[in-house]
N, C-alpha and C positions, 0 to 999 in steps of 0.2 A: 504494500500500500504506500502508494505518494502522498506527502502532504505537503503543501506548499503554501509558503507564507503569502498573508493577504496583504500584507504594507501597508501602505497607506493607499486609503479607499477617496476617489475624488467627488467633490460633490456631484450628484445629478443634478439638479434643477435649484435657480433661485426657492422655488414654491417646496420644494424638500426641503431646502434649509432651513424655510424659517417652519415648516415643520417638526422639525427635530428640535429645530431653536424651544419653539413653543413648550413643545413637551419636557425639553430639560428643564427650562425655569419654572414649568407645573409642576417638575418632581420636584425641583428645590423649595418653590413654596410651599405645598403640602407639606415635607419633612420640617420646617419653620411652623408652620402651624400647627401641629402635633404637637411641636417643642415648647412653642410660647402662647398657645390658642386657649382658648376660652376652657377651661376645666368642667368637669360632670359638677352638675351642682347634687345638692344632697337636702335633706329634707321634705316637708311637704309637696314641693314644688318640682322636684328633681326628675329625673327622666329612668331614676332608677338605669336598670340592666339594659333599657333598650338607649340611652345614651351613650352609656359606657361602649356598647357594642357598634354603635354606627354611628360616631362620631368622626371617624376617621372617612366616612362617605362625605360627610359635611365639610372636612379638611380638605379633601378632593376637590369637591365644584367649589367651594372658597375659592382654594388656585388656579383651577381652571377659571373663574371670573377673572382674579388679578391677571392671570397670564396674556390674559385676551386684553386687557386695557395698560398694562406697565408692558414697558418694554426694560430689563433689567440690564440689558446688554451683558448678560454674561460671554458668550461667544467673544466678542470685540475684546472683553477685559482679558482671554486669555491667550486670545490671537497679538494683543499687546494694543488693540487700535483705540 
């Protein structure tokens, strides 16, 4: 069996890029909002077990809004531009 390296892969299309673009700053915001995002509250009020469990779906479209409206320019910060 051959296995040959993939090197470096060049972009396809403007429209892929800021595809991938899009989806890495969605994964970096969601993991920021997990870290520093609103907590399960607790008491009468609380969402009990069904928060705790699908909070993280609310983390998700959170970032997906922010991603769609900020542009974080991560890409640019590590390309140096």
């Amino acid at each position: 069996m051959e296995i040959n390296s993939l090197g470096r892969v060049a972009p396809t299309s403007p429209e892929r890029q800021k595809i991938v673009k899009e989806g890495l700053e969605r994964a970096f915001l969601s993991q920021m909002l997990t870290a520093i995002g609103p907590r399960p509250t607790g008491g009468a009020f609380g969402g009990g077990i069904g928060e705790e469990q699908f909070s993280s779906i609310l983390n998700d479209i959170y970032a997906d809004s922010f991603a769609k409206k900020l542009d974080l320019n991560i890409f640019g910060k590590v390309e140096g531009k």
